[in-house]
PDB file of N, CA, C and O in Angstrom, chain B, residues numbered from 101:
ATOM      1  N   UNK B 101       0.842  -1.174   0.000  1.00  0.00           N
ATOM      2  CA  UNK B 101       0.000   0.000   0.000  1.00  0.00           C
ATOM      3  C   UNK B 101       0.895   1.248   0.000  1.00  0.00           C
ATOM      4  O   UNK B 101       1.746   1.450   0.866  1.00  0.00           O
ATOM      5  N   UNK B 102       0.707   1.870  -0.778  1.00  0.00           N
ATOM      6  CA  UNK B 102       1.295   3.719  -0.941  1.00  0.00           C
ATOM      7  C   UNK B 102       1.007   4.400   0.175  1.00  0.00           C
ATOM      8  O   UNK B 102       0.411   3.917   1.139  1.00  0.00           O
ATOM      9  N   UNK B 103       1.430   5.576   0.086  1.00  0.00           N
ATOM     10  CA  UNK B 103       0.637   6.517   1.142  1.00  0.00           C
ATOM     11  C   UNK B 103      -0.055   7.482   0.385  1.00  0.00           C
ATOM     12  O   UNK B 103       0.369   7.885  -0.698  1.00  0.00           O
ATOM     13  N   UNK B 104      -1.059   7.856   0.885  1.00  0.00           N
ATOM     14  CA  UNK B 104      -1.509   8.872   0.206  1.00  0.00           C
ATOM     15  C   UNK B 104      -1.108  10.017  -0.079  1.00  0.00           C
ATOM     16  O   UNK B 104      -0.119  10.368   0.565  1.00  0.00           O
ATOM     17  N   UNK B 105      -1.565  10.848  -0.917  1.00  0.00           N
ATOM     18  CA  UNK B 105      -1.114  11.512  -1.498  1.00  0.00           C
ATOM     19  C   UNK B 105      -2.004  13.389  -1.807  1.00  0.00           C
ATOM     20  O   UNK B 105      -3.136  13.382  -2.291  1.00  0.00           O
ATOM     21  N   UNK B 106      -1.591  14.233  -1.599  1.00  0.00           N
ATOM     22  CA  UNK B 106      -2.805  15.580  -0.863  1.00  0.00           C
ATOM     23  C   UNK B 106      -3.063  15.507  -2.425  1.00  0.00           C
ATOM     24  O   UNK B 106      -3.706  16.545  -2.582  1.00  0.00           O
ATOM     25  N   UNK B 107      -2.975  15.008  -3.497  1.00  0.00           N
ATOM     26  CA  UNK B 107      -3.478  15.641  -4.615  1.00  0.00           C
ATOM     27  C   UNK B 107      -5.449  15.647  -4.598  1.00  0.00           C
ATOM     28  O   UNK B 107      -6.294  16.542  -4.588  1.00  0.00           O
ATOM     29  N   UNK B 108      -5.490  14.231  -4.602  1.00  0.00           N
ATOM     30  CA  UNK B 108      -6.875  14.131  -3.635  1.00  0.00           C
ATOM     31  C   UNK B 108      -7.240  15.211  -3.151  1.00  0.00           C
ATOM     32  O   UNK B 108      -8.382  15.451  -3.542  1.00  0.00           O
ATOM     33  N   UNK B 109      -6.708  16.276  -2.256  1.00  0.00           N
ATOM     34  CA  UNK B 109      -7.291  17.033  -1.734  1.00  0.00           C
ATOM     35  C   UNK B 109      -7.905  18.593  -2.462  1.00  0.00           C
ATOM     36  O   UNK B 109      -8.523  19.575  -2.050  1.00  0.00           O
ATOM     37  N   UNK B 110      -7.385  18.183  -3.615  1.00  0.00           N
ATOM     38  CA  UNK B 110      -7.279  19.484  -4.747  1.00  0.00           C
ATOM     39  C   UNK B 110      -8.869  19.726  -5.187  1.00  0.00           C
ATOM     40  O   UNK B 110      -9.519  18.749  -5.558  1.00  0.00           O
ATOM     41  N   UNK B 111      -9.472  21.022  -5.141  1.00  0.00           N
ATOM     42  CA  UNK B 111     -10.921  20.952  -5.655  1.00  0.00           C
ATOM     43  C   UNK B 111     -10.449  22.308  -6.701  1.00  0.00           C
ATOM     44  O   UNK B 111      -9.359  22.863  -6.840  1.00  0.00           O
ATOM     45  N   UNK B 112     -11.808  22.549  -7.354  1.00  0.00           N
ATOM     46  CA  UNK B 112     -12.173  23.578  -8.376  1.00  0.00           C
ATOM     47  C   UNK B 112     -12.477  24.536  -7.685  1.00  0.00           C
ATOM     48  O   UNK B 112     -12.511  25.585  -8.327  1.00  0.00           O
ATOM     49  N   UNK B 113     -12.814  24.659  -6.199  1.00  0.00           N
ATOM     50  CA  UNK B 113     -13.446  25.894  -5.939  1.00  0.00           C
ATOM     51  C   UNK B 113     -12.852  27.396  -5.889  1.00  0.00           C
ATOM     52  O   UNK B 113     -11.658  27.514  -5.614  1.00  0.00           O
ATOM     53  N   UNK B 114     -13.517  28.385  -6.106  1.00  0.00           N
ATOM     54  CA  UNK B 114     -12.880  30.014  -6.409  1.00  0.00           C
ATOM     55  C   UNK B 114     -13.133  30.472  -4.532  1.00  0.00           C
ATOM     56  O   UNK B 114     -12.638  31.488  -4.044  1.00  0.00           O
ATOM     57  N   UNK B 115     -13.936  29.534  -3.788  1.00  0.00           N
ATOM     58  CA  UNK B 115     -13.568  30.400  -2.493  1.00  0.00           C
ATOM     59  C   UNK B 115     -12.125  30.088  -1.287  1.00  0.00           C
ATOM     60  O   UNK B 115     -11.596  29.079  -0.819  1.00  0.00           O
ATOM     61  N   UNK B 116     -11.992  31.054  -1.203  1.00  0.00           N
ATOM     62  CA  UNK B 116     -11.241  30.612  -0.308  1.00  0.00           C
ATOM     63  C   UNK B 116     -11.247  30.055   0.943  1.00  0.00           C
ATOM     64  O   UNK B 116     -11.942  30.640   1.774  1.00  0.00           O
ATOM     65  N   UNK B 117     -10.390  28.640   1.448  1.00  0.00           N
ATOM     66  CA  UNK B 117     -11.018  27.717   2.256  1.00  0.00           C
ATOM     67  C   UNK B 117     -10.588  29.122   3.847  1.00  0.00           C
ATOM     68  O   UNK B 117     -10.810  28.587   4.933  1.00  0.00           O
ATOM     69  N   UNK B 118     -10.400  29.670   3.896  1.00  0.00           N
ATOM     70  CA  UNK B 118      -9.527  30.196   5.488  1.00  0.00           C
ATOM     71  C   UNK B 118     -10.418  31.658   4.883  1.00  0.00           C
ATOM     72  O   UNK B 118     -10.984  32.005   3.847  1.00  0.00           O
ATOM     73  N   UNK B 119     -10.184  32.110   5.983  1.00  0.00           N
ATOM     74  CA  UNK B 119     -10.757  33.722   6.307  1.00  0.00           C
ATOM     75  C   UNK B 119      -9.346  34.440   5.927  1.00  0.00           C
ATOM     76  O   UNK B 119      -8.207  33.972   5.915  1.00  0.00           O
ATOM     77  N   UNK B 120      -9.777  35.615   5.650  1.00  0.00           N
ATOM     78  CA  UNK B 120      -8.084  36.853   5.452  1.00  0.00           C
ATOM     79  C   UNK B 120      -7.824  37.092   6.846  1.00  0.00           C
ATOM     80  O   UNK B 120      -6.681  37.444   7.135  1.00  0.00           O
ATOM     81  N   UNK B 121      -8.540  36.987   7.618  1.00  0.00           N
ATOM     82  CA  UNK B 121      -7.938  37.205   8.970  1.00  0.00           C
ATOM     83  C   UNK B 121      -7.475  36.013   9.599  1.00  0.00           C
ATOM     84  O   UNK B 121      -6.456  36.326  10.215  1.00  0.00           O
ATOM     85  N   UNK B 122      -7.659  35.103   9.710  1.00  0.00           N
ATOM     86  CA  UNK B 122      -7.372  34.178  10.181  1.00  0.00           C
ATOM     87  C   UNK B 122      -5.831  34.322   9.476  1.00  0.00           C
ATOM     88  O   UNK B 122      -4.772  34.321  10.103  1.00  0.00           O
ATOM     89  N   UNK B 123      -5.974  34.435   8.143  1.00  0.00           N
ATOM     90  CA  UNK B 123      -4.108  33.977   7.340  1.00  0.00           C
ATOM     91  C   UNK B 123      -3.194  35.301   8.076  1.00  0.00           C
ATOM     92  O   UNK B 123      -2.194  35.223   8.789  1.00  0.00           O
ATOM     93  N   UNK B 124      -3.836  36.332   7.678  1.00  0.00           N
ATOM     94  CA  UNK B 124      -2.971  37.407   8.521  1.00  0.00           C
ATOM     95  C   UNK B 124      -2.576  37.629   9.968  1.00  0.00           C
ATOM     96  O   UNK B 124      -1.808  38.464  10.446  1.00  0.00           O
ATOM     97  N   UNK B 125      -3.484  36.417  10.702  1.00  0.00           N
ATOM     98  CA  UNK B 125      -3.037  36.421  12.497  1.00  0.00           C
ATOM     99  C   UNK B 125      -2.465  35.643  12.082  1.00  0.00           C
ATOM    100  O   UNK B 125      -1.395  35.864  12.649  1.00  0.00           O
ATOM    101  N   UNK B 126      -2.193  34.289  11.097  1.00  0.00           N
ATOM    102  CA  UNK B 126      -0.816  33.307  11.026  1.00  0.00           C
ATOM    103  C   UNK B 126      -0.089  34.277  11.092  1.00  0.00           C
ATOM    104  O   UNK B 126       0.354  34.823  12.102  1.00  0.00           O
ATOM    105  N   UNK B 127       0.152  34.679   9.407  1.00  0.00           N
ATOM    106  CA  UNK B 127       1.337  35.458   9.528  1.00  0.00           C
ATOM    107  C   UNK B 127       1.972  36.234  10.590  1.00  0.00           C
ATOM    108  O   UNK B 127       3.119  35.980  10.957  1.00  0.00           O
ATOM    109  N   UNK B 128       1.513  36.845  10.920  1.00  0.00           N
ATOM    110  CA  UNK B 128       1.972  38.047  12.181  1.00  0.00           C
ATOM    111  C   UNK B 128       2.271  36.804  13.045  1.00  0.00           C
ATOM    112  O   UNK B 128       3.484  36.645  13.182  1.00  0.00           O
ATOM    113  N   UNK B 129       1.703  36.107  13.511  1.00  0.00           N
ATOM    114  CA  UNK B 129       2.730  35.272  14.448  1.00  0.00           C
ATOM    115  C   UNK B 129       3.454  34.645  14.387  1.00  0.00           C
ATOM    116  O   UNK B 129       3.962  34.110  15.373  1.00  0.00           O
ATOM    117  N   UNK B 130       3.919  34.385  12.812  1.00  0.00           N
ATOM    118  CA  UNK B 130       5.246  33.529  12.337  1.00  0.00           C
ATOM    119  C   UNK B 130       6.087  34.874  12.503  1.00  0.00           C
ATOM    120  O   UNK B 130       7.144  34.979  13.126  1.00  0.00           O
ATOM    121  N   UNK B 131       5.503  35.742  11.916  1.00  0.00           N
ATOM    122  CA  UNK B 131       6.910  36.553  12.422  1.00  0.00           C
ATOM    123  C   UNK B 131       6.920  37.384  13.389  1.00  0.00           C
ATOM    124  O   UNK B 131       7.549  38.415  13.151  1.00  0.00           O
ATOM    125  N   UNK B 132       6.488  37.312  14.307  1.00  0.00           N
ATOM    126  CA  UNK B 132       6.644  37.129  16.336  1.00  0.00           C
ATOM    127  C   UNK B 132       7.799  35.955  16.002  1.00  0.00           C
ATOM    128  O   UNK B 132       8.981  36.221  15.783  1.00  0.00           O
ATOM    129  N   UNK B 133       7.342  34.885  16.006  1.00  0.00           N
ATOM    130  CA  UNK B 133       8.461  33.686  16.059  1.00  0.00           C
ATOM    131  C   UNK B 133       9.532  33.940  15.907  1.00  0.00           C
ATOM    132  O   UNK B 133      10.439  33.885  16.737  1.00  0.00           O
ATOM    133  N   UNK B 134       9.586  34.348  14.488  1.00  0.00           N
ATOM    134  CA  UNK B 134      10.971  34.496  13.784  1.00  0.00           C
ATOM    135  C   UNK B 134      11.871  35.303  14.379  1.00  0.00           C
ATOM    136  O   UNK B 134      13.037  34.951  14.559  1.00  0.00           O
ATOM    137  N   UNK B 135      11.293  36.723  14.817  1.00  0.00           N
ATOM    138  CA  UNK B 135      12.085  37.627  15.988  1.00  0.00           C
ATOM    139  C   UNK B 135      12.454  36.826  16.390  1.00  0.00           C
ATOM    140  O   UNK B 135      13.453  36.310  15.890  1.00  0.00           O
ATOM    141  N   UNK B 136      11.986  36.413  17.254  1.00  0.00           N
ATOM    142  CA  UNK B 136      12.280  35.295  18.871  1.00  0.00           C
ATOM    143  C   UNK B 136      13.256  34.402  18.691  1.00  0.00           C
ATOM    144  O   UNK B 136      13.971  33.944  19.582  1.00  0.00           O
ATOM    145  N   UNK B 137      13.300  34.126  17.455  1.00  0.00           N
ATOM    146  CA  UNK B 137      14.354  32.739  17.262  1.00  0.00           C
ATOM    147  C   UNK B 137      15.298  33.555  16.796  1.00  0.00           C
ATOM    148  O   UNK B 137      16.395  33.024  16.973  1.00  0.00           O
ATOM    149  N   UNK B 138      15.414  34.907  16.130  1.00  0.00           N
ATOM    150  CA  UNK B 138      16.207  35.648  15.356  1.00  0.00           C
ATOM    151  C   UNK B 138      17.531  36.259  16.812  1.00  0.00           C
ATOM    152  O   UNK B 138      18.748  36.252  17.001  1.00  0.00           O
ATOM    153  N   UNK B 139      16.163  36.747  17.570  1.00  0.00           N
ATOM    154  CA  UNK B 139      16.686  36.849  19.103  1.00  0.00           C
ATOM    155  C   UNK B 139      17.813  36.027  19.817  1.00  0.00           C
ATOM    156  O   UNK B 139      18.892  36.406  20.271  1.00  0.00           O
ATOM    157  N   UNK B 140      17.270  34.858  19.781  1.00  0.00           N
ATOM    158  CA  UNK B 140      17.810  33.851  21.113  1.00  0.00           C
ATOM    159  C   UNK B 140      19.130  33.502  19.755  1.00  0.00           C
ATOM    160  O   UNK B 140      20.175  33.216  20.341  1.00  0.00           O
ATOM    161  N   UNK B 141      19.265  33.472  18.693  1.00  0.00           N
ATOM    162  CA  UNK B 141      20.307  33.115  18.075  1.00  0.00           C
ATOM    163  C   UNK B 141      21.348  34.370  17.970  1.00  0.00           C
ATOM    164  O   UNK B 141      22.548  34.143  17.816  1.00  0.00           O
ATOM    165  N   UNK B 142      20.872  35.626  18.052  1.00  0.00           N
ATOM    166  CA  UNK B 142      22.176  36.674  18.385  1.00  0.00           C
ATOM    167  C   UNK B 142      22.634  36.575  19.616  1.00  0.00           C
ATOM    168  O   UNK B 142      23.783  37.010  19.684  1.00  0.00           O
ATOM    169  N   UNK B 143      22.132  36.102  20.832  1.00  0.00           N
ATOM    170  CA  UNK B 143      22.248  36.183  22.288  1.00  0.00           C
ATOM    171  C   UNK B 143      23.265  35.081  22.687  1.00  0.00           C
ATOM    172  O   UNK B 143      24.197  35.225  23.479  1.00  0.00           O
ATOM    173  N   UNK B 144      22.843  33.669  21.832  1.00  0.00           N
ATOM    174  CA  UNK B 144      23.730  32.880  22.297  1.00  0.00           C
ATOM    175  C   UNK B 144      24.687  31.965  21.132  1.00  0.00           C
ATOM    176  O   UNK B 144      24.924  30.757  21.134  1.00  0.00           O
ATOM    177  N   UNK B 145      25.155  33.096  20.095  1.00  0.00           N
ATOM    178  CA  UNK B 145      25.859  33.583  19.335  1.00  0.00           C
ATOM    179  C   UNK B 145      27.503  33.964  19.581  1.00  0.00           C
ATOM    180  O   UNK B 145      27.672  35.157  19.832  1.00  0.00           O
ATOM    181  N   UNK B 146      28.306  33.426  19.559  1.00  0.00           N
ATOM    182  CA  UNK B 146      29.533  33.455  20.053  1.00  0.00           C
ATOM    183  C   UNK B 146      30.594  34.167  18.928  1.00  0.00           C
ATOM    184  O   UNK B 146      31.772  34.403  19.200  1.00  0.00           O
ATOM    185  N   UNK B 147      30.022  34.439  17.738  1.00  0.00           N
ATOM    186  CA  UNK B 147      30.447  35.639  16.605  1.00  0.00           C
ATOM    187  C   UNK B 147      29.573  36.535  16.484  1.00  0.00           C
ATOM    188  O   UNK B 147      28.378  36.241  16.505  1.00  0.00           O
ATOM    189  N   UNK B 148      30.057  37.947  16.317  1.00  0.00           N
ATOM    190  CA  UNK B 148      29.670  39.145  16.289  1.00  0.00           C
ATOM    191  C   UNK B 148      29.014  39.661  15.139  1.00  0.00           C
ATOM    192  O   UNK B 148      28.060  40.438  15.084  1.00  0.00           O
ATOM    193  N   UNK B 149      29.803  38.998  14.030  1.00  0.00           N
ATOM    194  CA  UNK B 149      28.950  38.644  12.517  1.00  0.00           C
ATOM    195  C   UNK B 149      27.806  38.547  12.581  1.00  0.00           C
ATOM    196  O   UNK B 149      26.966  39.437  12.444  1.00  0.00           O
ATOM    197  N   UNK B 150      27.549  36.594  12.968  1.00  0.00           N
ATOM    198  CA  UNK B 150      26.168  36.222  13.279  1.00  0.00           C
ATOM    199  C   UNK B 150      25.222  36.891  13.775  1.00  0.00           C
ATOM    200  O   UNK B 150      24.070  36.837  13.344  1.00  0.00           O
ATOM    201  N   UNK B 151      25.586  37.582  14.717  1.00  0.00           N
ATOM    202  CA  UNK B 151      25.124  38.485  15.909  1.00  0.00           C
ATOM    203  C   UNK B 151      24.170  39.760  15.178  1.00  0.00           C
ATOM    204  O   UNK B 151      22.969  40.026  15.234  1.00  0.00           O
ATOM    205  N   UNK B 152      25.361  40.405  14.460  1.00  0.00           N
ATOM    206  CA  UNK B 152      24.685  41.624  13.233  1.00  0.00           C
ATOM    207  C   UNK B 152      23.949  40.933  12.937  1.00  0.00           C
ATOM    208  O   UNK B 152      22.820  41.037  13.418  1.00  0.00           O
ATOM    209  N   UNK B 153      24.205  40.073  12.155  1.00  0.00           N
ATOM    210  CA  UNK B 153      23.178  39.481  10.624  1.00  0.00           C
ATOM    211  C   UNK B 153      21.766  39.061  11.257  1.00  0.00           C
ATOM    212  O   UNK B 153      20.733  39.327  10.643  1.00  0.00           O
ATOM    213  N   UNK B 154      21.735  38.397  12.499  1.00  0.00           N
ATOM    214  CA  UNK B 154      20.588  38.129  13.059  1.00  0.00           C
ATOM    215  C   UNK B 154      19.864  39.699  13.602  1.00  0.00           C
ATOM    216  O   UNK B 154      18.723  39.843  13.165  1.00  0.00           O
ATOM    217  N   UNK B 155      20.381  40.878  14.490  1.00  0.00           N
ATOM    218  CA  UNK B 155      19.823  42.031  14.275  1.00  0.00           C
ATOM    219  C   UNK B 155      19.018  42.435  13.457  1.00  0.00           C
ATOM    220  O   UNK B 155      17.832  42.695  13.657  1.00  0.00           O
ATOM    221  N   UNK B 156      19.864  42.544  12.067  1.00  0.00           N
ATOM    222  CA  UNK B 156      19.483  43.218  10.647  1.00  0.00           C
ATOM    223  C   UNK B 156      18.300  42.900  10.337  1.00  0.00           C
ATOM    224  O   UNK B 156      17.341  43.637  10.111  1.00  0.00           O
ATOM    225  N   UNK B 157      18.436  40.827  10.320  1.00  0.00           N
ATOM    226  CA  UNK B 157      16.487  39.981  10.340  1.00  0.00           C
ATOM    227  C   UNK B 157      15.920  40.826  11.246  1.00  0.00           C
ATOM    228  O   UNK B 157      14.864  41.256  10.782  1.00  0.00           O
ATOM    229  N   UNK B 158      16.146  41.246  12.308  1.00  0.00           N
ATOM    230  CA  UNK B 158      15.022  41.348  12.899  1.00  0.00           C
ATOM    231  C   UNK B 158      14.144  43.078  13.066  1.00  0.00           C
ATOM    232  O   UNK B 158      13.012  43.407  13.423  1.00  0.00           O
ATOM    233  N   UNK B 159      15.491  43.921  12.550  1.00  0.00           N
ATOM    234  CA  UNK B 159      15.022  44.620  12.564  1.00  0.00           C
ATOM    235  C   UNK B 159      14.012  44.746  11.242  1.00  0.00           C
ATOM    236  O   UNK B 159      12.967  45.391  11.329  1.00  0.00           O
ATOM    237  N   UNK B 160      14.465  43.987   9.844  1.00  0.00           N
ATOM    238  CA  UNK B 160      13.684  43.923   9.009  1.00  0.00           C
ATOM    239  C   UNK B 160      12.325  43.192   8.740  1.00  0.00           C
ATOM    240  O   UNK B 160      11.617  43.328   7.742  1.00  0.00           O
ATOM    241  N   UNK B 161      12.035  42.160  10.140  1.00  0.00           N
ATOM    242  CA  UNK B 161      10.956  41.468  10.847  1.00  0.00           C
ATOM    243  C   UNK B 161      10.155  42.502  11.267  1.00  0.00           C
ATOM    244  O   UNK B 161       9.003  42.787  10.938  1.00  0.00           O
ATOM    245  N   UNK B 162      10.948  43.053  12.073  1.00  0.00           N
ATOM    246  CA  UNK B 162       9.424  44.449  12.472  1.00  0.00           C
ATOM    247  C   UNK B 162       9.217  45.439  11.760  1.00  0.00           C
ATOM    248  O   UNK B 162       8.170  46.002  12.080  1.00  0.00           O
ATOM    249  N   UNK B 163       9.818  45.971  10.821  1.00  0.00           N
ATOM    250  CA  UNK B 163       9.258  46.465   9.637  1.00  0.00           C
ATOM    251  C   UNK B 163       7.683  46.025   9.253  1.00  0.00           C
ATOM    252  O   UNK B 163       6.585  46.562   9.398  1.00  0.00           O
ATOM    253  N   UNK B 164       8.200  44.661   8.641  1.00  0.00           N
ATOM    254  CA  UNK B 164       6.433  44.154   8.567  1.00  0.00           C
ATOM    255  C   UNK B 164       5.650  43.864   9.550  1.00  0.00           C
ATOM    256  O   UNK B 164       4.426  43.985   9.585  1.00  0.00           O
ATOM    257  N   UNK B 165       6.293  43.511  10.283  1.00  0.00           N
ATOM    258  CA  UNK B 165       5.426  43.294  11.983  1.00  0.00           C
ATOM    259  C   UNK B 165       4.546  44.760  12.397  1.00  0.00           C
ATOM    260  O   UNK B 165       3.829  44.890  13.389  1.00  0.00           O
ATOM    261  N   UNK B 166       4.756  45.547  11.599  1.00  0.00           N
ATOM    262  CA  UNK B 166       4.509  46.835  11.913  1.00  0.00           C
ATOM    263  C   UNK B 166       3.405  47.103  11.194  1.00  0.00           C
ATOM    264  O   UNK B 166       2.373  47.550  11.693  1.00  0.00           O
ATOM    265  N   UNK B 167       3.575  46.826   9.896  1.00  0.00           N
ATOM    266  CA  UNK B 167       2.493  46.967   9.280  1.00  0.00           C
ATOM    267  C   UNK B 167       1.251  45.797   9.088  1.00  0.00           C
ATOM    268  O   UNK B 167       0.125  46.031   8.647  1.00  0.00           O
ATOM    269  N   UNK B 168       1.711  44.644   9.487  1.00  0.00           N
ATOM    270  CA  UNK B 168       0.791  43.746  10.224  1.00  0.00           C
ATOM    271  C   UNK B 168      -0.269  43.764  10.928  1.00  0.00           C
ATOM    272  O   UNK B 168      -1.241  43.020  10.801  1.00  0.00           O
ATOM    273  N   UNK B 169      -0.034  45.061  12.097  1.00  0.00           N
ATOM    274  CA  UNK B 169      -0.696  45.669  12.779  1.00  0.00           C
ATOM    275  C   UNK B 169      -1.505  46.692  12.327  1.00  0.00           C
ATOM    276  O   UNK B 169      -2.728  46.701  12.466  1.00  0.00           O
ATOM    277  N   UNK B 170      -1.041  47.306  11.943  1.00  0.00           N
ATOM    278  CA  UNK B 170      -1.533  48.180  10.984  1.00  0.00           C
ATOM    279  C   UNK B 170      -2.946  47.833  10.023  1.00  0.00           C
ATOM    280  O   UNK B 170      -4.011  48.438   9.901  1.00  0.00           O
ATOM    281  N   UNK B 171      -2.373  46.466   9.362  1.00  0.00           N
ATOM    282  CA  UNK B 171      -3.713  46.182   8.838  1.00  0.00           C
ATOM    283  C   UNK B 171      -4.728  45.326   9.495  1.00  0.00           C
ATOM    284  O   UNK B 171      -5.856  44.902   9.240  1.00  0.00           O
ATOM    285  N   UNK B 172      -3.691  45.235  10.624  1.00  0.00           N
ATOM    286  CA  UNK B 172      -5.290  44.458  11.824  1.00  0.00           C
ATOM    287  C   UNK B 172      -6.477  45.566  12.257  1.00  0.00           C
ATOM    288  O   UNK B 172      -7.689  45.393  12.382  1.00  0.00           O
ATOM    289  N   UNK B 173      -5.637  46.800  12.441  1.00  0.00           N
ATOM    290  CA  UNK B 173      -6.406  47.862  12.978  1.00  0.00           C
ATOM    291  C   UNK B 173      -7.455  48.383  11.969  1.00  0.00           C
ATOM    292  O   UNK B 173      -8.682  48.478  11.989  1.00  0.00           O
ATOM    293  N   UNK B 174      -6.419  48.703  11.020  1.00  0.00           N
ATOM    294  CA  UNK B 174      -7.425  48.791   9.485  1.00  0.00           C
ATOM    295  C   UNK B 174      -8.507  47.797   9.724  1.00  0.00           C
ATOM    296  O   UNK B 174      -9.507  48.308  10.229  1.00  0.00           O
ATOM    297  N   UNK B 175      -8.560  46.925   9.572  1.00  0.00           N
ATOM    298  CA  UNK B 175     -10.146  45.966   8.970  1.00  0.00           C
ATOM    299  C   UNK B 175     -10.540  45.969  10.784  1.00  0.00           C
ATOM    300  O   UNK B 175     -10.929  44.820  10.996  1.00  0.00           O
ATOM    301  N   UNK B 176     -10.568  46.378  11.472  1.00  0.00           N
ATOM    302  CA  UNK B 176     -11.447  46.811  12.958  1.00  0.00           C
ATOM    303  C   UNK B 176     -10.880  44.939  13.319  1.00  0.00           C
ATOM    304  O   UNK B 176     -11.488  44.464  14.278  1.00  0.00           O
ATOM    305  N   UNK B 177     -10.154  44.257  12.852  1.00  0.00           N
ATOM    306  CA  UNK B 177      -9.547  43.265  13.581  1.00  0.00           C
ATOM    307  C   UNK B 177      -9.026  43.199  15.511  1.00  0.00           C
ATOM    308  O   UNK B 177      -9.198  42.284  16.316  1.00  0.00           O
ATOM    309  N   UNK B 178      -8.549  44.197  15.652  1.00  0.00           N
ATOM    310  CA  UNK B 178      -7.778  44.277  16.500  1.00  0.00           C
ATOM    311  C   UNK B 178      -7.724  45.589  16.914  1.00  0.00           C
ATOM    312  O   UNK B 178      -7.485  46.485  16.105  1.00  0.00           O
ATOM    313  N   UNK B 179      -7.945  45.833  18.238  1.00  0.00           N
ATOM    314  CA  UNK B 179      -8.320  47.686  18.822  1.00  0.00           C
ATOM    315  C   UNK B 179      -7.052  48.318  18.677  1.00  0.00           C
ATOM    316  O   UNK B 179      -6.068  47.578  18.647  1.00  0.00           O
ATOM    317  N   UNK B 180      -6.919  49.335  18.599  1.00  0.00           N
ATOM    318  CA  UNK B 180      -6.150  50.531  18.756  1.00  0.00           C
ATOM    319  C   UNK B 180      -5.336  50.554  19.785  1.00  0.00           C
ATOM    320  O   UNK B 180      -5.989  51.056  20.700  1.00  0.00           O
ATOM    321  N   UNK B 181      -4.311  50.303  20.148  1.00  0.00           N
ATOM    322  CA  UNK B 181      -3.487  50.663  21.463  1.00  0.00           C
ATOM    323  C   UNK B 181      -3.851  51.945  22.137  1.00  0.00           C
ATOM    324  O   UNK B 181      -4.158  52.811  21.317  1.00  0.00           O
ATOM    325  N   UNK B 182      -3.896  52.242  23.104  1.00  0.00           N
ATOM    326  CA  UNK B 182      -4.057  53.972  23.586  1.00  0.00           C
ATOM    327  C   UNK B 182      -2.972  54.497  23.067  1.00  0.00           C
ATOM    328  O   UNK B 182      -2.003  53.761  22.877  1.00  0.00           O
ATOM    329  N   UNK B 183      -2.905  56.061  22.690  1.00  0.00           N
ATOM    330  CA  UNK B 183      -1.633  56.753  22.227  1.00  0.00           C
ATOM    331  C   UNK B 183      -1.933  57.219  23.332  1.00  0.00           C
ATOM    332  O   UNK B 183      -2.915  57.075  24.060  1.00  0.00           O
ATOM    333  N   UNK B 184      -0.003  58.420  23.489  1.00  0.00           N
ATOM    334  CA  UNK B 184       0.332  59.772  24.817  1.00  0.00           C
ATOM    335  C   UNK B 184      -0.892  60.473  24.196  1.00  0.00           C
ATOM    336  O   UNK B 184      -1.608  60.302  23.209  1.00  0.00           O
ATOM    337  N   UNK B 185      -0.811  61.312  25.190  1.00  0.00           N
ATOM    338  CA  UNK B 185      -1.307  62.603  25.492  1.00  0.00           C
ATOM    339  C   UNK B 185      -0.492  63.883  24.396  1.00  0.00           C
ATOM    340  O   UNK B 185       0.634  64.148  24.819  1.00  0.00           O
ATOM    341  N   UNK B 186      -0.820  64.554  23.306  1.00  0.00           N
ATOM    342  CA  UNK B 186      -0.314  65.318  22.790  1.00  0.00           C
ATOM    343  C   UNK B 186       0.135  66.361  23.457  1.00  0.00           C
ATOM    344  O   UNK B 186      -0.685  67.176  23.880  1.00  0.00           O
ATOM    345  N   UNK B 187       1.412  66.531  23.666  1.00  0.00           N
ATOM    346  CA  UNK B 187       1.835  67.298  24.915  1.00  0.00           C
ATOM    347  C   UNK B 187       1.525  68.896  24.402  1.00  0.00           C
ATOM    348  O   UNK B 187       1.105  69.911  24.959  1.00  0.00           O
ATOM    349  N   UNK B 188       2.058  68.473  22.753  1.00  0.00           N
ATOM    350  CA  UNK B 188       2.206  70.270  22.290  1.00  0.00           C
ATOM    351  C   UNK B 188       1.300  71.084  22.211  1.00  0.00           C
ATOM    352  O   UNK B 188       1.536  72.158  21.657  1.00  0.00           O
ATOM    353  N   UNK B 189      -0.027  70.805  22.753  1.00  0.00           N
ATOM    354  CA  UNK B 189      -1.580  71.199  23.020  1.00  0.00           C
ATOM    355  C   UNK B 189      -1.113  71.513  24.152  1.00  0.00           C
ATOM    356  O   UNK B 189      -0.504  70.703  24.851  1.00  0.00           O
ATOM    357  N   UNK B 190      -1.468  73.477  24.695  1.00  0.00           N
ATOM    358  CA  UNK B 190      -1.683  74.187  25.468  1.00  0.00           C
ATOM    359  C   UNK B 190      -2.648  73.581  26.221  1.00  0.00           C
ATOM    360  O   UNK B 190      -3.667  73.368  25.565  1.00  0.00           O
ATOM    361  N   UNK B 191      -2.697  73.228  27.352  1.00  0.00           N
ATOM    362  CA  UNK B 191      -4.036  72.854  28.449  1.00  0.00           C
ATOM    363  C   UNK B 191      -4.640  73.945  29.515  1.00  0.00           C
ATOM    364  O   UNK B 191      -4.467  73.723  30.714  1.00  0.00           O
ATOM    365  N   UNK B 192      -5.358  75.137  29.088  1.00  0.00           N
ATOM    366  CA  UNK B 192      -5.822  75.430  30.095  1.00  0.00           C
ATOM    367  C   UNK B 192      -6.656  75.220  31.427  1.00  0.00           C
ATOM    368  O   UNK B 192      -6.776  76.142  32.232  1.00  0.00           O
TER     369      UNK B 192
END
């Protein structure tokens, strides 16, 4: 006996099986992950090289991590963080 095989699983349909939100909370938390692992591999990193190069990922991880958020807030996904207080507003 073979093993099966996902072709089987292939249909004609035009909808999509997952919600856009659902794929976009994956995403955003693969790259949470990826920080994290991007993290713990500059930390216990014994070249300074490595060390950069893992930074660089990560600072280029929250780049999109940024706008991730961004479009959670956009589609009313996910609330608004509170912002400061606009200081440069006179308060009488």
């Amino acid at each position: 006996m073979y093993p099966r095989t996902f072709d089987s699983d292939l249909t004609n349909s035009n909808i999509a099986p997952f919600s856009d939100k659902l794929m976009l909370f994956h995403a955003g938390s693969l790259f949470a992950a990826a920080i994290s692992y991007y993290g713990t591999a500059a930390i216990y990193s014994m070249r300074a090289d490595i060390a950069m190069l893992c930074e660089k990922a990560i600072l280029d991880d929250l780049l999109v991590y940024g706008s991730f958020g961004k479009l959670m807030i956009m589609n009313n996904w996910m609330e608004q963080p509170p912002n400061a207080d606009d200081r440069k507003i006179i308060h009488n």
